[in-house]
Structures are given as C-alpha cells and as structure tokens.
Z-matrix of the N, CA and C atoms (Angstrom, degrees):
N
C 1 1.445
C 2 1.527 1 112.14
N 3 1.446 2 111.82 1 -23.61
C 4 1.449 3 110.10 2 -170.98
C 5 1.895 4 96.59 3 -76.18
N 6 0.781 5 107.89 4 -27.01
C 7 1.825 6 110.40 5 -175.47
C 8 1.342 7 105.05 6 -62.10
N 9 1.507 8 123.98 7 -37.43
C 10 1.772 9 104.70 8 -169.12
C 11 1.584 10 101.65 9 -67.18
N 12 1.098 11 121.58 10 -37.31
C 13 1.706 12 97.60 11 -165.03
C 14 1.379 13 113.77 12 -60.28
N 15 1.622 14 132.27 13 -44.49
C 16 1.451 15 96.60 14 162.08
C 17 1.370 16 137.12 15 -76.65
N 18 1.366 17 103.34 16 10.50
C 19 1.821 18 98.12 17 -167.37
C 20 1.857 19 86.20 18 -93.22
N 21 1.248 20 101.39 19 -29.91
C 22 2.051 21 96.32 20 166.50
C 23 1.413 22 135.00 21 -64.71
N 24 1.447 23 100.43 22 -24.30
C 25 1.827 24 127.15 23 164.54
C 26 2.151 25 104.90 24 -60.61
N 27 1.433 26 79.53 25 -66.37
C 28 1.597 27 86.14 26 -162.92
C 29 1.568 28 110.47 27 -62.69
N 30 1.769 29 121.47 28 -13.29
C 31 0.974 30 134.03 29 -171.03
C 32 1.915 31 109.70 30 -77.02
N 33 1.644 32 82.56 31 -48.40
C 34 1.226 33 94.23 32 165.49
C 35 1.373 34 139.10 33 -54.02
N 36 1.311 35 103.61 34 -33.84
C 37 1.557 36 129.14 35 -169.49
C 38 1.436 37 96.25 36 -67.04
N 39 1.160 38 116.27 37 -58.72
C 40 1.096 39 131.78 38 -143.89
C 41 1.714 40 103.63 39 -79.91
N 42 1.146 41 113.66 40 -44.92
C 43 1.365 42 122.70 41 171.18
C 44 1.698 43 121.36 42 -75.86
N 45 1.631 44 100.90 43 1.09
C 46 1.393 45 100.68 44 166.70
C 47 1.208 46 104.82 45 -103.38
N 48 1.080 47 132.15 46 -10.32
C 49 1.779 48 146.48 47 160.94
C 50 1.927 49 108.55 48 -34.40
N 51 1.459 50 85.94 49 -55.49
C 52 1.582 51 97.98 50 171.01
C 53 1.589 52 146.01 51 -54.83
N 54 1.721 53 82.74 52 -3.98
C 55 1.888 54 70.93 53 -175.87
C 56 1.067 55 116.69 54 -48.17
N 57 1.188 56 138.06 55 -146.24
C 58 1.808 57 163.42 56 144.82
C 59 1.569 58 111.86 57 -136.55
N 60 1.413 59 110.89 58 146.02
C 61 1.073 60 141.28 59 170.89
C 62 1.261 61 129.15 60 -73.08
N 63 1.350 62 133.31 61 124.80
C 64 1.838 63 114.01 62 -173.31
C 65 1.593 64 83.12 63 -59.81
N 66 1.674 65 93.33 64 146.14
C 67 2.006 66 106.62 65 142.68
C 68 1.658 67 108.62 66 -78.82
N 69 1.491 68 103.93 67 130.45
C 70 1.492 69 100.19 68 164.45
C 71 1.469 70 125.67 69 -71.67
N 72 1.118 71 108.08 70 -9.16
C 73 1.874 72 103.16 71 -174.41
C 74 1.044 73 95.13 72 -82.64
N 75 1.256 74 136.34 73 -29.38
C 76 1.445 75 129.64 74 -160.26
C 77 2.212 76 100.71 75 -92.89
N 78 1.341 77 104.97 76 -22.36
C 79 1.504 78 109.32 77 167.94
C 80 1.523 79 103.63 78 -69.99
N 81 1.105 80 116.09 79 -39.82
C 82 1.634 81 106.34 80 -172.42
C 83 1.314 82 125.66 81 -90.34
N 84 1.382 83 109.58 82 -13.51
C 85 1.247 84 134.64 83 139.30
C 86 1.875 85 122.82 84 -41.16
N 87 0.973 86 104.03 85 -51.55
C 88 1.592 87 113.24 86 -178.48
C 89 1.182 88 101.62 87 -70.29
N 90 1.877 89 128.72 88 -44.38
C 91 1.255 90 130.50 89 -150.18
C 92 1.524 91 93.12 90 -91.84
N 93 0.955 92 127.73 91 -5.86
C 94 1.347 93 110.85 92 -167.81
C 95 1.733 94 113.06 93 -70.41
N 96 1.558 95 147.78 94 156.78
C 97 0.981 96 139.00 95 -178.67
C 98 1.409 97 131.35 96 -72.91
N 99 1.484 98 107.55 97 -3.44
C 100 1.481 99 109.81 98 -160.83
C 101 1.702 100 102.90 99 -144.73
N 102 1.531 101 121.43 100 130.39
C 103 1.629 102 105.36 101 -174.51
C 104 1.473 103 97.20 102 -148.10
N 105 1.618 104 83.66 103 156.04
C 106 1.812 105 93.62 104 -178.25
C 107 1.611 106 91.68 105 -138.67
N 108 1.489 107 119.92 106 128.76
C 109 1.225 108 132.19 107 171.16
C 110 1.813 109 98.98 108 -122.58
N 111 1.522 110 94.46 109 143.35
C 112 1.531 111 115.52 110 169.42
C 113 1.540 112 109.57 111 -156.58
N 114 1.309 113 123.60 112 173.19
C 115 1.369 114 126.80 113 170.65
C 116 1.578 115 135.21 114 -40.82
N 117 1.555 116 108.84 115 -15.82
C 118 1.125 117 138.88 116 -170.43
C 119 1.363 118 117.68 117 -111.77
N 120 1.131 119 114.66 118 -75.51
C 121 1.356 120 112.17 119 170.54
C 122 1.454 121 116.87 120 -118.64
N 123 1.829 122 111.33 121 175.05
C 124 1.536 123 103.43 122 159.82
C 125 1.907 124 98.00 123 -118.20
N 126 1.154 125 99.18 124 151.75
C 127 1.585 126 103.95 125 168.58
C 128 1.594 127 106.92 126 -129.48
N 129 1.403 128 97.94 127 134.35
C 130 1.745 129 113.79 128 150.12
C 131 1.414 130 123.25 129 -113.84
N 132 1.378 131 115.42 130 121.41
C 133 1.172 132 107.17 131 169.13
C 134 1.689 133 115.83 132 -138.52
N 135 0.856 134 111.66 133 178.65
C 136 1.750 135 114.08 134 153.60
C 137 1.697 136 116.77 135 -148.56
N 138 1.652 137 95.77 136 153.84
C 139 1.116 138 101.70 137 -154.29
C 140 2.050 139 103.88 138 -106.45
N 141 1.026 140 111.46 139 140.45
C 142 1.671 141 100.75 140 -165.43
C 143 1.600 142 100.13 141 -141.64
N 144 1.452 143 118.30 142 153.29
C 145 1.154 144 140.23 143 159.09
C 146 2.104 145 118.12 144 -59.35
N 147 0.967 146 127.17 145 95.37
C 148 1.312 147 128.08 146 -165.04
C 149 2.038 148 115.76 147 -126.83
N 150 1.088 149 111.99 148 68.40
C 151 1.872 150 116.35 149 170.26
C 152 1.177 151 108.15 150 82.01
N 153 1.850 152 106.54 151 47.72
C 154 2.014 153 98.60 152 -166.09
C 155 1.037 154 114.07 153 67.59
N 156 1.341 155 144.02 154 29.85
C 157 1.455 156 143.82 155 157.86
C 158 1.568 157 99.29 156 -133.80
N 159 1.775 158 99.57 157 -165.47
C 160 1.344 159 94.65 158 -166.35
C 161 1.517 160 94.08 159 -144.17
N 162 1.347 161 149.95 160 132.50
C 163 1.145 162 133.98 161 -153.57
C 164 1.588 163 110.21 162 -146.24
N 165 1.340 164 125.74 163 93.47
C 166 1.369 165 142.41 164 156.12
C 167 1.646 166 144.96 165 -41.12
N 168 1.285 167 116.56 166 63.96
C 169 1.234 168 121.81 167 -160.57
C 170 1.204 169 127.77 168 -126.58
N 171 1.456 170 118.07 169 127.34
C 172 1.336 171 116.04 170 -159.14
C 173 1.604 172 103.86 171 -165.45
N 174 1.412 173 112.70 172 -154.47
C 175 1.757 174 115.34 173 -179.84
C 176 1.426 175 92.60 174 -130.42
N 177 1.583 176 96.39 175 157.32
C 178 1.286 177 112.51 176 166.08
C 179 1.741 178 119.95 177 -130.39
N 180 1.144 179 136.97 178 120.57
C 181 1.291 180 123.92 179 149.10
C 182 1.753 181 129.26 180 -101.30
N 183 1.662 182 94.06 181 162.48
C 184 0.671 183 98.04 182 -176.03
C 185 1.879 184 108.34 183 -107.48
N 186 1.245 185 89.79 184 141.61
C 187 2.157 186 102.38 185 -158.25
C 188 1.342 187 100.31 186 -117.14
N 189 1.351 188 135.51 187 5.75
C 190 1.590 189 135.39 188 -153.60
C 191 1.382 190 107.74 189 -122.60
N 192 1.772 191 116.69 190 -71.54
C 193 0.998 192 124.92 191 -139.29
C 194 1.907 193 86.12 192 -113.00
N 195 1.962 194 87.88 193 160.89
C 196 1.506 195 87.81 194 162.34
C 197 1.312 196 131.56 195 -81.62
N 198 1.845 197 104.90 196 -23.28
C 199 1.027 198 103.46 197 168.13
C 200 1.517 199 99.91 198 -148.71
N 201 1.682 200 109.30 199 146.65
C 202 1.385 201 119.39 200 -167.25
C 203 1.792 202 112.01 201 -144.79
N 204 1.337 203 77.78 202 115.76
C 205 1.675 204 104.04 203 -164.26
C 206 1.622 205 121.01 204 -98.08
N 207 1.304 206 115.03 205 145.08
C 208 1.705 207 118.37 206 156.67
C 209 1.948 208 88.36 207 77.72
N 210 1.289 209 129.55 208 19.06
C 211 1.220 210 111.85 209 -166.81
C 212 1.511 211 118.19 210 -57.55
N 213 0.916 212 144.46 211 86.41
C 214 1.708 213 133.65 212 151.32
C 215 1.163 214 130.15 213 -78.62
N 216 1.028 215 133.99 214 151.91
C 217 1.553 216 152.33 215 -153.17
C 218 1.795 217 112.86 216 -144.45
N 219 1.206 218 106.77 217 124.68
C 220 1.787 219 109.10 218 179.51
C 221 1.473 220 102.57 219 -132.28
N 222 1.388 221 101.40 220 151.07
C 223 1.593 222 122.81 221 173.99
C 224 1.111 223 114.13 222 -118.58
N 225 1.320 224 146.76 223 167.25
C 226 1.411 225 127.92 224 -159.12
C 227 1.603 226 84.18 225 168.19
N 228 1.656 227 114.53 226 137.40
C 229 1.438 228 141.14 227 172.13
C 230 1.065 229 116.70 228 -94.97
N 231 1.346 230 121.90 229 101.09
C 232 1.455 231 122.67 230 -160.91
C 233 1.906 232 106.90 231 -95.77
N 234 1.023 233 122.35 232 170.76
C 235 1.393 234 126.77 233 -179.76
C 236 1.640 235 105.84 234 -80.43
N 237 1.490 236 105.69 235 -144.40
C 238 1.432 237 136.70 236 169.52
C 239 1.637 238 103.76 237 -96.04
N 240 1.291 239 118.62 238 -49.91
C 241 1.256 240 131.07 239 167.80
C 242 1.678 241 147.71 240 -60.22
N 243 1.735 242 96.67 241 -20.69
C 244 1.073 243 135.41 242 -169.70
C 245 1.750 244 112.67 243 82.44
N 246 1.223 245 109.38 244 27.17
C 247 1.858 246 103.91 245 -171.11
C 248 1.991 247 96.54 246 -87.42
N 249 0.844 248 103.36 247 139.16
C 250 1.693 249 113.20 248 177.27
C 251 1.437 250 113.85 249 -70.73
N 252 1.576 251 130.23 250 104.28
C 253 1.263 252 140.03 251 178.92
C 254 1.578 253 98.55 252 -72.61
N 255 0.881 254 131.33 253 -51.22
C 256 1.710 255 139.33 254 -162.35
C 257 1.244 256 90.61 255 -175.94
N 258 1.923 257 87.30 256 151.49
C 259 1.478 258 111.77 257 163.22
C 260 2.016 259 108.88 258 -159.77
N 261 1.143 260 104.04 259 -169.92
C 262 1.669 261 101.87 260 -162.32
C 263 1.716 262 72.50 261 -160.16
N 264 1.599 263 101.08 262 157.18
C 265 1.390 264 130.19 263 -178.84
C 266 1.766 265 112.94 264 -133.37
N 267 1.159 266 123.74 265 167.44
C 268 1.130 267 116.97 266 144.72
C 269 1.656 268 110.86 267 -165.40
N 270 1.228 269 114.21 268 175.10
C 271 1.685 270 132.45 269 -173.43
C 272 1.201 271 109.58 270 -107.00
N 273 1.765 272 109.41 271 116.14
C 274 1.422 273 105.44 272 -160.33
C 275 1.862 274 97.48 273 -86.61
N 276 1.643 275 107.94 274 136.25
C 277 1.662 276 102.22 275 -171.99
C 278 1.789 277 86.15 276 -118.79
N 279 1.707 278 117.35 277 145.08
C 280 1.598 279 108.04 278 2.13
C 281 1.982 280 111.89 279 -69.84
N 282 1.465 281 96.33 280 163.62
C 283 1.289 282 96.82 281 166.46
C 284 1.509 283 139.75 282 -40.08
N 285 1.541 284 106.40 283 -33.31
C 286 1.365 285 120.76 284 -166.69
C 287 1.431 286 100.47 285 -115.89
N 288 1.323 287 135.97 286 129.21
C 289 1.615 288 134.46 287 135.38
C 290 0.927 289 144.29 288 -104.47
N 291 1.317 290 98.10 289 100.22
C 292 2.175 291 104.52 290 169.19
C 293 1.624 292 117.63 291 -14.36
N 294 1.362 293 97.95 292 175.36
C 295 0.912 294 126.52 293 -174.44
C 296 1.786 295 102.00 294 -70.62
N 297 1.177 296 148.54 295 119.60
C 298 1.576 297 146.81 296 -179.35
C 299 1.862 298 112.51 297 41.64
N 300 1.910 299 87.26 298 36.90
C 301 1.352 300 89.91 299 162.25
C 302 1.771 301 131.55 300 -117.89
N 303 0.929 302 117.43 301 149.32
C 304 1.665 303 105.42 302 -145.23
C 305 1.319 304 88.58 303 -109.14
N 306 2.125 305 108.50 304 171.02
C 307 1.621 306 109.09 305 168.21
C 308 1.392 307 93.00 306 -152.52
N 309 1.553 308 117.47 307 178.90
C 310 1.224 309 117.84 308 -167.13
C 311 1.723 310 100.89 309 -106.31
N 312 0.926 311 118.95 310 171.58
C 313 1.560 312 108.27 311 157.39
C 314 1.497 313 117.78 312 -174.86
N 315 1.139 314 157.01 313 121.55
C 316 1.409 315 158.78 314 109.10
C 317 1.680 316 136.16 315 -31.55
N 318 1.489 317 95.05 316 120.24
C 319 1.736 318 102.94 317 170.19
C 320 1.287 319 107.38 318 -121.53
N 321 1.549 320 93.12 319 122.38
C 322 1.551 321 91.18 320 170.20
C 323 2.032 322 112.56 321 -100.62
N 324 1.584 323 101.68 322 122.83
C 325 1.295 324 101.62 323 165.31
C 326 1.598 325 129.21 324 -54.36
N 327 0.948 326 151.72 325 140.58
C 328 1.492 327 130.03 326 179.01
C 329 1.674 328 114.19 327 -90.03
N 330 1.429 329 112.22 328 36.45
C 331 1.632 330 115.01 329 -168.77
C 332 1.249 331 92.89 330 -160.38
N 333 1.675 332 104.23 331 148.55
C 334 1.098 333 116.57 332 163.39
C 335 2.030 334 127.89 333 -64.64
N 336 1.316 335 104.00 334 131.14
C 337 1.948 336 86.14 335 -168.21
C 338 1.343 337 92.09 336 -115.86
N 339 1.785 338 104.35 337 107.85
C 340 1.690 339 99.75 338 -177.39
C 341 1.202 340 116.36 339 -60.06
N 342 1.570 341 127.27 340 161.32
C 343 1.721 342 129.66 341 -179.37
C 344 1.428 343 99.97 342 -73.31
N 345 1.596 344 75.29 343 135.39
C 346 1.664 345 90.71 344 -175.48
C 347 1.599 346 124.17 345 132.15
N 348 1.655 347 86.44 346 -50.56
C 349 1.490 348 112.02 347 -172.21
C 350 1.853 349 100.77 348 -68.58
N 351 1.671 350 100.00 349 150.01
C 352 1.500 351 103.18 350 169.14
C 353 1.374 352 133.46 351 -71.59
N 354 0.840 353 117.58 352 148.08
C 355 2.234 354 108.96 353 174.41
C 356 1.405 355 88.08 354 -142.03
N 357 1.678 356 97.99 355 115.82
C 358 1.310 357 110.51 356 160.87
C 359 1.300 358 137.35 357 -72.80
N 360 1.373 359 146.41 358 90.34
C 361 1.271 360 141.57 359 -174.43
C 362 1.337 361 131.13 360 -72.60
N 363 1.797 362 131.86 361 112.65
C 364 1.112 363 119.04 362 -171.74
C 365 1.160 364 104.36 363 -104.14
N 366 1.440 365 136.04 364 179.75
C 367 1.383 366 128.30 365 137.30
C 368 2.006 367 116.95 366 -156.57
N 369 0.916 368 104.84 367 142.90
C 370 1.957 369 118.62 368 -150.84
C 371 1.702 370 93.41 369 -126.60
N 372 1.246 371 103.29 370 134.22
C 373 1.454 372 131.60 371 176.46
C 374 1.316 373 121.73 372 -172.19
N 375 1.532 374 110.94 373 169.00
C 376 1.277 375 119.25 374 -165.14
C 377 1.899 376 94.69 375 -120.89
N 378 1.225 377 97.89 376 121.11
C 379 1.821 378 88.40 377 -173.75
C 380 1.845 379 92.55 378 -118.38
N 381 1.516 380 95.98 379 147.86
C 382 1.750 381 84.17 380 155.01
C 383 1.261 382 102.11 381 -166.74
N 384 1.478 383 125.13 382 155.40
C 385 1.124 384 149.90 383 -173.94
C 386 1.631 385 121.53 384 -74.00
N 387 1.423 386 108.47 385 25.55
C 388 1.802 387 109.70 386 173.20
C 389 1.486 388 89.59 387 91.50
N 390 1.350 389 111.85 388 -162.70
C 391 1.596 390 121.78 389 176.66
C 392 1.708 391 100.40 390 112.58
N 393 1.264 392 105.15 391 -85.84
C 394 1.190 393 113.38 392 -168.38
C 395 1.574 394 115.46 393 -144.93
N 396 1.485 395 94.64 394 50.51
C 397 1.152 396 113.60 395 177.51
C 398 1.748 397 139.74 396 38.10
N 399 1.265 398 82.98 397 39.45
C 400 1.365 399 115.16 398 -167.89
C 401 1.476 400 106.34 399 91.01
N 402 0.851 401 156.90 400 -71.66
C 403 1.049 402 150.26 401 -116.82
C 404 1.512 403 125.19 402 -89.54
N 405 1.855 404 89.35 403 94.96
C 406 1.445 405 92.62 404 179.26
C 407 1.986 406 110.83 405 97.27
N 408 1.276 407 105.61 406 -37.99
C 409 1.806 408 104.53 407 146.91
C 410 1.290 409 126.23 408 -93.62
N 411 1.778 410 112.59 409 121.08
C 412 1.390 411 94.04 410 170.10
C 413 1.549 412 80.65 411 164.15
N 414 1.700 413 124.77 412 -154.33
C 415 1.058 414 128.02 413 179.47
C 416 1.995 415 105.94 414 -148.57
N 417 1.708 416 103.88 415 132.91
C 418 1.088 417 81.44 416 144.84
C 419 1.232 418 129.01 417 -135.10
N 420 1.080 419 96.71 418 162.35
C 421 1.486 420 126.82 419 -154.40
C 422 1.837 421 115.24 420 -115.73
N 423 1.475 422 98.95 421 137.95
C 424 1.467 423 120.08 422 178.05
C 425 1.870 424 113.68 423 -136.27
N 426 1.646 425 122.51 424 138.09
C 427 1.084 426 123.90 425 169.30
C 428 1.218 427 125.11 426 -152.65
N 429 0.974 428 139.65 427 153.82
C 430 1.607 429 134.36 428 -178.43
C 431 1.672 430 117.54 429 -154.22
N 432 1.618 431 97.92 430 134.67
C 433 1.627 432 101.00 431 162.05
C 434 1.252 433 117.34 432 -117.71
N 435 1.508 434 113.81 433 -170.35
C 436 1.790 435 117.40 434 169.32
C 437 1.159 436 96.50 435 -111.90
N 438 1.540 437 106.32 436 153.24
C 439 1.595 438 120.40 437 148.63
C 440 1.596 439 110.16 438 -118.09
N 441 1.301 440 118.46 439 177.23
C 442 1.750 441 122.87 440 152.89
C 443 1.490 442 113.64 441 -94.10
N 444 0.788 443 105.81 442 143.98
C 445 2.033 444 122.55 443 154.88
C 446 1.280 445 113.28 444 -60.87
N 447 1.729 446 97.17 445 106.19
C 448 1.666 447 93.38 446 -170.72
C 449 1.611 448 105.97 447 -58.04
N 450 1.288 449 105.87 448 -171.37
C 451 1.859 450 114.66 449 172.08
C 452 1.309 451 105.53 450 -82.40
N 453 1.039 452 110.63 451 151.11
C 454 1.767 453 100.42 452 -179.70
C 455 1.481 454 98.60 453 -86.36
C-alpha cells in the first residue's frame, strides 16, 4: 500500500505531460471574418479593398482527404448576370495537404469590387486517400461559391 502514492504522483505527472497546445493557424482561421465549410475543406478568409484592386486572403484546410494535391483557388468579379469582369488565381504552397493540414493564401483581383458586388470563389484539386500513392487513385475535384464585398 505504501507504493501507490508515488506510482499515483508519477501517474499523474505523466498524464499532465499530455496536454496540447492550441494550433494558431487553426485560431486565425476561426477569427477570420468570412467562412466557407464543405466536406472537403474549411476556408477563412476576408475580402478587402487594396490600391484599386481587390484582395482575398485567408486559410484553407484540408478536412477530407489524406492527401490533397495541385490545390488552387480563384476569385473572380462577377456582374448582374453572372459574366466575369476580372479575376486573380493562386497555387496553394506547400503543394500537398495532409490530412487537417492548413495553408495561407492570397488573390489579388486587379479591380476594384464595389460592396455588394459578388466574387465567385472556386477551388480545384486532386485529393486521395493513400492506395497508391496518388497515382492515378483519388479524385479530381472542382467547386465554387459566391460571397458579397463587404462595405468598407
């Protein structure tokens, strides 16, 4: 009986060893003003007025796949009609994202997108679930929503 109290100390110790730490990408992620969740990924971003352009920047993870490839992402100023006035793209680096691993990224539109107006957001990748190491199992994949241009 005299043995449990330290084997209850060291038990303790040891299991306070364990906490976890917030991740910050995933805090700035939350804080961001603007979000798009789907089966695939989550995105935060916000959208801002920047030198006569219009500039889209935020995080993305990926929540789906084990591994998720070639990710790019486009923004695009849509009309009344839906016809595309301008848009800007970019390549999310690193190239590849894990499984609930996130990246940062920015598009800058080259036009101003008055508040109000739509910006269509796409984004296209190749995700797949292990197998054969990509190659040749997996899916790719494309999707897109709208948001508005907040007011400044």
């Amino acid at each position: 009986m005299r043995r449990v109290g330290p084997i209850l100390l060291i038990l303790f110790l040891c299991l306070g060893a364990c906490a976890s730490f917030p991740d910050p990408q995933q805090q700035r992620l939350a804080a961001l003003p603007q979000h798009y969740k789907q089966f695939d990924v989550l995105m935060g971003y916000e959208v801002r007025p920047a030198d006569g352009s219009t500039v889209v920047q935020g995080i993305v993870k990926n929540v789906r796949y084990f591994r998720m490839r070639d990710l790019e992402i486009w923004a695009a100023h849509l009309d009344a009609r839906g016809k595309v006035l301008a848009q800007g793209m970019t390549f999310i680096m690193p190239s590849e994202l894990g499984l609930d691993q996130s990246a940062d990224f920015t598009i800058k539109i080259p036009e101003a997108v008055p508040p109000g107006d739509r910006i269509r957001i796409t984004y296209k990748y190749f995700g797949s679930d292990g197998g054969t190491h990509g190659l040749g199992d997996g899916t790719n994949w494309m999707q897109s929503f709208e948001t508005a241009a907040p007011a400044r």
